[in-house]
C-alpha positions as CSV (number, residue, x, y, z in Angstrom):
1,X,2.1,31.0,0.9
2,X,1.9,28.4,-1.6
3,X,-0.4,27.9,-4.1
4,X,-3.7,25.5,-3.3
5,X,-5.1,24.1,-6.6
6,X,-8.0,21.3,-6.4
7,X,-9.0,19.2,-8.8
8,X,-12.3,17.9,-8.9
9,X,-13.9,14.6,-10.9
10,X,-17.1,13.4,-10.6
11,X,-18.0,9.6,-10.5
12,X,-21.8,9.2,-10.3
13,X,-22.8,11.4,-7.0
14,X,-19.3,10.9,-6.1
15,X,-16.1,13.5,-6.5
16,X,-12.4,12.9,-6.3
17,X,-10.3,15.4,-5.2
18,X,-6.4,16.3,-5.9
19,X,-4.9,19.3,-3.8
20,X,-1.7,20.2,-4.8
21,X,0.9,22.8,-3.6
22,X,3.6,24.2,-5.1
23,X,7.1,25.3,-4.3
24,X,8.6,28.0,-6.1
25,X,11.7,26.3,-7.1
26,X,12.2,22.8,-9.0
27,X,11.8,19.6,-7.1
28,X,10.4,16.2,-6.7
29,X,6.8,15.6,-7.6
30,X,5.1,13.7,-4.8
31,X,1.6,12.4,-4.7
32,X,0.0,10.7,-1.1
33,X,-2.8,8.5,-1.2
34,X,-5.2,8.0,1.5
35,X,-8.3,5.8,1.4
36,X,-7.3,3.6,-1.6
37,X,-9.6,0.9,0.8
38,X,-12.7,3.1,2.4
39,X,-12.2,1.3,5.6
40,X,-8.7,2.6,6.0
41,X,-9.0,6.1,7.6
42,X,-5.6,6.9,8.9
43,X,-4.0,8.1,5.8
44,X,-7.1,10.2,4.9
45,X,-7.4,11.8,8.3
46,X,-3.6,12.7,7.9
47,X,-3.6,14.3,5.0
48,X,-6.7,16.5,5.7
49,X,-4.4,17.7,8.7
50,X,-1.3,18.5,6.3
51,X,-4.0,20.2,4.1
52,X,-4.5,22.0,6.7
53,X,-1.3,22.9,8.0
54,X,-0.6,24.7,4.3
55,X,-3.5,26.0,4.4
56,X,-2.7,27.8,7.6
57,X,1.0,28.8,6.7
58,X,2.5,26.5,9.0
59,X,3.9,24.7,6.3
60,X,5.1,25.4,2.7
61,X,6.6,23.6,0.0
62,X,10.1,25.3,-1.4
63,X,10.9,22.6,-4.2
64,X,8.5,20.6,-6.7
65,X,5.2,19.7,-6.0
66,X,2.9,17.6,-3.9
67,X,-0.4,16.8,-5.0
68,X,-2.3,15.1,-1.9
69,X,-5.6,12.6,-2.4
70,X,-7.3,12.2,0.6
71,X,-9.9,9.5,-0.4
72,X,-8.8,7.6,-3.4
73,X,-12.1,5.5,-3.4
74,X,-15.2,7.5,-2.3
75,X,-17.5,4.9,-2.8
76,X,-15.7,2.3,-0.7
77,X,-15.2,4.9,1.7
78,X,-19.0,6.5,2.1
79,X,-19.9,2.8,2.5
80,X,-16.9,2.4,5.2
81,X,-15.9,-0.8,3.6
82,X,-12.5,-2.3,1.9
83,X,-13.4,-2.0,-1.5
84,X,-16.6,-0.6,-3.4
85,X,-17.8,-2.7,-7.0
86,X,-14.1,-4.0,-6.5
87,X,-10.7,-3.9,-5.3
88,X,-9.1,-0.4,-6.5
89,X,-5.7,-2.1,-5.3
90,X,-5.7,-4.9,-7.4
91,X,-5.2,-4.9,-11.6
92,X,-5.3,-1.0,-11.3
93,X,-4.5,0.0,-14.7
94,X,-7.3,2.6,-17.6
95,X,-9.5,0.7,-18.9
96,X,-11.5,2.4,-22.2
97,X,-14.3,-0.2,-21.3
98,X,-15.1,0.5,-17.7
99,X,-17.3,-1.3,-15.9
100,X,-17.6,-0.7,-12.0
101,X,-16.9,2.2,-9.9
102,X,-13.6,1.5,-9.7
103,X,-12.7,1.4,-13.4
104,X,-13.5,4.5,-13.3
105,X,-11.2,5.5,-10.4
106,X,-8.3,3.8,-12.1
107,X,-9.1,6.1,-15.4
108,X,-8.6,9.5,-12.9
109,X,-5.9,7.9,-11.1
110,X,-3.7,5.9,-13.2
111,X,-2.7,9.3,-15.3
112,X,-2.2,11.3,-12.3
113,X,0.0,9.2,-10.9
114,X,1.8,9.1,-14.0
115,X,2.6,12.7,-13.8
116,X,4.9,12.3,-10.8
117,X,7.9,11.2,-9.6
118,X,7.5,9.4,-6.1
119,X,4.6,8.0,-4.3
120,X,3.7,7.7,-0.5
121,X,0.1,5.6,0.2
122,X,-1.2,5.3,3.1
123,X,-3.0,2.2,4.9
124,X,-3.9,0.0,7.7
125,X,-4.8,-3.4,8.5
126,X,-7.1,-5.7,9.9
127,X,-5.6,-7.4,13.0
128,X,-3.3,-6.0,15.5
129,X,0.3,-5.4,15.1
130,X,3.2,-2.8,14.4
131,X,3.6,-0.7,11.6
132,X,5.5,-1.5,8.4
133,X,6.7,-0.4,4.8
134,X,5.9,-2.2,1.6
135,X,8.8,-2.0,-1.1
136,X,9.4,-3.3,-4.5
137,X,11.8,-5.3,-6.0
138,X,15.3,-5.4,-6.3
139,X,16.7,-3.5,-9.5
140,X,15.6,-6.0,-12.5
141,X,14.5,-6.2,-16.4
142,X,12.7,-9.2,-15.5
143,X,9.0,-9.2,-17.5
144,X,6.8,-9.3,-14.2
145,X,7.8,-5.8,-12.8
146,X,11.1,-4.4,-14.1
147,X,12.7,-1.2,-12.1
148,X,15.5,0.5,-11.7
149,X,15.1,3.1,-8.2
150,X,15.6,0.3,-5.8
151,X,18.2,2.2,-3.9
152,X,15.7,5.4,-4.1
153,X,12.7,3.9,-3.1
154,X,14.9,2.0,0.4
155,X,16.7,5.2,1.0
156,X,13.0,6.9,1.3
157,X,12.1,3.9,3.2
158,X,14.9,4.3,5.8
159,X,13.7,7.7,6.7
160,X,10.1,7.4,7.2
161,X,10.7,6.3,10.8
162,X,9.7,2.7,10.5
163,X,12.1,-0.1,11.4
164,X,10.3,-2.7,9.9
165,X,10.2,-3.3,5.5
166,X,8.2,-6.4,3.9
167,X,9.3,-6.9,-0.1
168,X,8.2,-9.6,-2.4
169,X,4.5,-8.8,-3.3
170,X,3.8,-9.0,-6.8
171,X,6.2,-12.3,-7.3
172,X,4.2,-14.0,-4.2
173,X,0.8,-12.7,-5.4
174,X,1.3,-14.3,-9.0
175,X,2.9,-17.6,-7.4
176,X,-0.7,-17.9,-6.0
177,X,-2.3,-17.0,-9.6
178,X,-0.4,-19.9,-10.6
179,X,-2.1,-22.3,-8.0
180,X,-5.9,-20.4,-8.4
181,X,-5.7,-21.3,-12.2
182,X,-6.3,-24.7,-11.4
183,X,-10.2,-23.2,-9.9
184,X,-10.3,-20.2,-11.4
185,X,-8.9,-20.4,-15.5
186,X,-9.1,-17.0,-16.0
187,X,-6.9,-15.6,-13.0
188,X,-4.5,-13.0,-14.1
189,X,-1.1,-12.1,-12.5
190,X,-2.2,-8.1,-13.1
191,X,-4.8,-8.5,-10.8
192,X,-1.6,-8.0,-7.9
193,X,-0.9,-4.6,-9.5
194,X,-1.9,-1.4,-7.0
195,X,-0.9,1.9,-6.9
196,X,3.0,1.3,-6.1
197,X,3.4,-1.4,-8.7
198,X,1.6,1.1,-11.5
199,X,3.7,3.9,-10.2
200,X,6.7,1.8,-10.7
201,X,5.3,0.6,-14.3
202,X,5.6,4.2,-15.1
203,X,9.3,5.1,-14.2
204,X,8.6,6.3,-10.6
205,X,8.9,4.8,-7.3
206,X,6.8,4.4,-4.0
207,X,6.3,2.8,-1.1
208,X,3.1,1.4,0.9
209,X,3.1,2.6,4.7
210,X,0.9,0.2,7.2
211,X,0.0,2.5,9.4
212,X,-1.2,0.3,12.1
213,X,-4.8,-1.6,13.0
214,X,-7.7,0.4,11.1
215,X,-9.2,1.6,14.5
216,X,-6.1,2.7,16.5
217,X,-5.6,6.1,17.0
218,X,-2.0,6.1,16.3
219,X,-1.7,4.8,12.8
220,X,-3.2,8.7,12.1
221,X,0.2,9.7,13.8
222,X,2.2,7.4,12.1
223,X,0.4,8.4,8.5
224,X,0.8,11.8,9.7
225,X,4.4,11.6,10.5
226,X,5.3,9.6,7.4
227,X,4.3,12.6,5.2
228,X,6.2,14.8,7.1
229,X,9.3,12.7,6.9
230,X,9.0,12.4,3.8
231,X,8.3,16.0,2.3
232,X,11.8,16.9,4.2
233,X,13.5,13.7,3.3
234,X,13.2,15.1,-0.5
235,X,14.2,18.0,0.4
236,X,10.6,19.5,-0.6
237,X,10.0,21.7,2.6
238,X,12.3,23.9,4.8
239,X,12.8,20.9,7.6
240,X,16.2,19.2,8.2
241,X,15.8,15.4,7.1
242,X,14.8,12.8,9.1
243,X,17.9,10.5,10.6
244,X,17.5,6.8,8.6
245,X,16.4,3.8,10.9
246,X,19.7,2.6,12.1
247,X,18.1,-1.3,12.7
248,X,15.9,-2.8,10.0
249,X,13.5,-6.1,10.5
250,X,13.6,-6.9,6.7
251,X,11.1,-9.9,5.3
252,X,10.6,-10.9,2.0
253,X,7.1,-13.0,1.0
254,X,7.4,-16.0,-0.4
255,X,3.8,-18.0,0.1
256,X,0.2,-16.8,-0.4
257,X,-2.3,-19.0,0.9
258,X,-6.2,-18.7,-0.5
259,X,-9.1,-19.4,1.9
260,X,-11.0,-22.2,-0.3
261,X,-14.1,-22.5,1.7
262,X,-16.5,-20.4,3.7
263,X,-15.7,-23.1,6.6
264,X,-12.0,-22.8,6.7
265,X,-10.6,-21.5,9.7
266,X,-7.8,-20.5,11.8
267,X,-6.0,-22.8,14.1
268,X,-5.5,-19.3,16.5
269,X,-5.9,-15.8,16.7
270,X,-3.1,-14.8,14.1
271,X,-1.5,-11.1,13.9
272,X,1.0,-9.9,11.1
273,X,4.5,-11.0,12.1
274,X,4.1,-13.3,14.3
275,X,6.7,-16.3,14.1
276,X,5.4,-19.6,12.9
277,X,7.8,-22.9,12.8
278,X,7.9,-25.4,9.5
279,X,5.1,-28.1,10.5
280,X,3.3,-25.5,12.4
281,X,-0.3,-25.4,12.2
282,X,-1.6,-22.1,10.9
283,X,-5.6,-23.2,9.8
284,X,-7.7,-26.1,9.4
285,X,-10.0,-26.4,6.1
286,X,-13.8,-27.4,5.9
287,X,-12.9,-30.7,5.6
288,X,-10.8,-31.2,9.0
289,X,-7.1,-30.8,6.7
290,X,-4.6,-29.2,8.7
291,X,-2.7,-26.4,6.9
292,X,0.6,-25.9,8.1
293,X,3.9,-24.0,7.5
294,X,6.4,-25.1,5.0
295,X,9.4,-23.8,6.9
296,X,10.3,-21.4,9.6
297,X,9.2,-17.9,9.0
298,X,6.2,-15.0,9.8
299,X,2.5,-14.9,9.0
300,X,1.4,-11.9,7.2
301,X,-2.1,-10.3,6.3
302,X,-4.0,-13.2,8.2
303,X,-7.8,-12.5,7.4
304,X,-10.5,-14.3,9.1
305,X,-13.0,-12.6,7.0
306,X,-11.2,-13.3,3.7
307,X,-13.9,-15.0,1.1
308,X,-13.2,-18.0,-0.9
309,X,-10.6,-18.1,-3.3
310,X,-8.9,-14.8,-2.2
311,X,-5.9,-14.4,0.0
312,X,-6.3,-15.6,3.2
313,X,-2.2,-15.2,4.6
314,X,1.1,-15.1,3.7
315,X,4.2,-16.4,4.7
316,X,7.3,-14.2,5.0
317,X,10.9,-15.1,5.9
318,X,14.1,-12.6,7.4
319,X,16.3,-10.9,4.6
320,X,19.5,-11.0,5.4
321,X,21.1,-7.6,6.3
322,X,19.5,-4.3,6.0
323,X,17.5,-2.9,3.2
């Protein structure tokens, strides 16, 4: 039986917990997020049920480590909503001046993190629609997010048992730093950095899994199969590996659109990856403009409920070939 170690730390009336299990012979160093976004249960529920299944011998881990986090924002998530004081996905990095619940988190989390080699977090999202993967970039020493386990980080990818991979984040987010300046001076390209992008900062890799819609029932399969998948992918319990997705819907971002007013709205009910054509109309502002598609492509993250001057969709268009 492997060994169950929990760390604990405190945050107000709030706690944090780490449970990690280890194999008795060198390996990769995993940690899985759940709850980053307290309205996200899947990944949480999940990994209470792996917990669970170590706990009860009916799995074990034979190389490395994995350290699990089941809620990685407990305020967000006692109050069932996206983010607490703030968005722990956004400009997560220590701070030695925090100032909201979530400065704190990042303080925990950022240095745990740190201390492995591979990342698997967990989500859902808003509207309807299929699950996906979120990668990084291509291999690069370019300033805004350098790395080097490309081919890692899509060979995990491959055998998580999702045929569908979205790249192009942290580019597309600072694009649209680029336009908000113009409203908002003091908008910073960091804000874009979450979990994967720190975990990438600091020589690892990782990968985002949408799970699904936050209140269907099988995104906690799909989280739940995802860890599995990937603990034997790495070789880290005694399970053959997954086979790799053979066919692979590959997008890549390359527009963000902010919601400017209160009174802008859709032009539809929008769900992540449907098609849009160039000239399309996708939402109509306050003042009657029509905002349309540049070019031919797929609507991503559409939120209805997105405040001023945050994201309120982005654009995506096919990769060619397979990740």
């Amino acid at each position: 039986m492997n060994d169950h170690r929990i760390e604990r730390f405190p945050i107000a009336d709030l706690e944090l917990e780490a449970h990690r299990f280890d194999g008795h012979a060198d390996g990769p160093r995993l940690i899985v997020l759940g709850a980053v976004h307290g309205n996200e249960i899947c990944g949480s529920v999940a990994i209470r049920q792996i917990i669970a299944a170590f706990e009860g011998r009916d799995l074990h881990v034979t190389h490395g480590h994995v350290t699990f986090v089941p809620v990685a924002n407990p305020l967000a998530w006692k109050q069932r909503r996206r983010e607490g004081e703030r968005n722990l996905n956004r400009k997560l990095q220590p701070t030695d001046r925090p100032e909201v619940f979530e400065d704190h988190v990042a303080n925990w989390l950022c240095p745990l993190l740190a201390r492995h080699d591979v990342l698997l977090d967990l989500h859902s999202f808003h509207t309807p629609g299929e699950p996906f993967v979120m990668l990084g970039p291509d291999d690069n020493d370019g300033a805004l997010e350098p790395f080097s386990h490309a081919a890692e980080e899509r060979a995990m990818a491959r055998h998580l048992g999702i045929g569908r991979f979205v790249d192009g984040w942290l580019d597309t987010y600072a694009r649209g730093v680029d336009r908000r300046r113009a409203s908002e001076p003091g908008a910073d390209p960091a804000y874009g950095i979450g979990t994967t992008e720190y975990m990438r900062s600091q020589g690892g890799y990782g990968v985002t899994v949408e799970c699904g819609q936050h209140d269907d029932p099988a995104a906690i399969a799909v989280a739940r199969h995802c860890i599995l998948n990937t603990l034997a992918f790495l070789g880290m319990i005694d399970e053959p590996p997954p086979p790799p997705v053979r066919r692979v819907q590959h997008l890549r971002l390359f527009d963000v659109v902010d919601r400017v007013h209160a009174g802008d709205r859709f032009a539809r009910d929008w769900n992540s990856f449907d098609s849009v054509r160039a000239g399309e109309p996708i939402g109509l502002r306050a003042d009657g403009t029509t905002v349309a598609a540049a070019r031919d492509g797929f609507i991503l993250f559409p939120n209805p409920d997105a405040g001023p001057a945050r994201e309120w969709f982005y654009l995506a268009e096919a990769v060619s070939g397979a990740a």
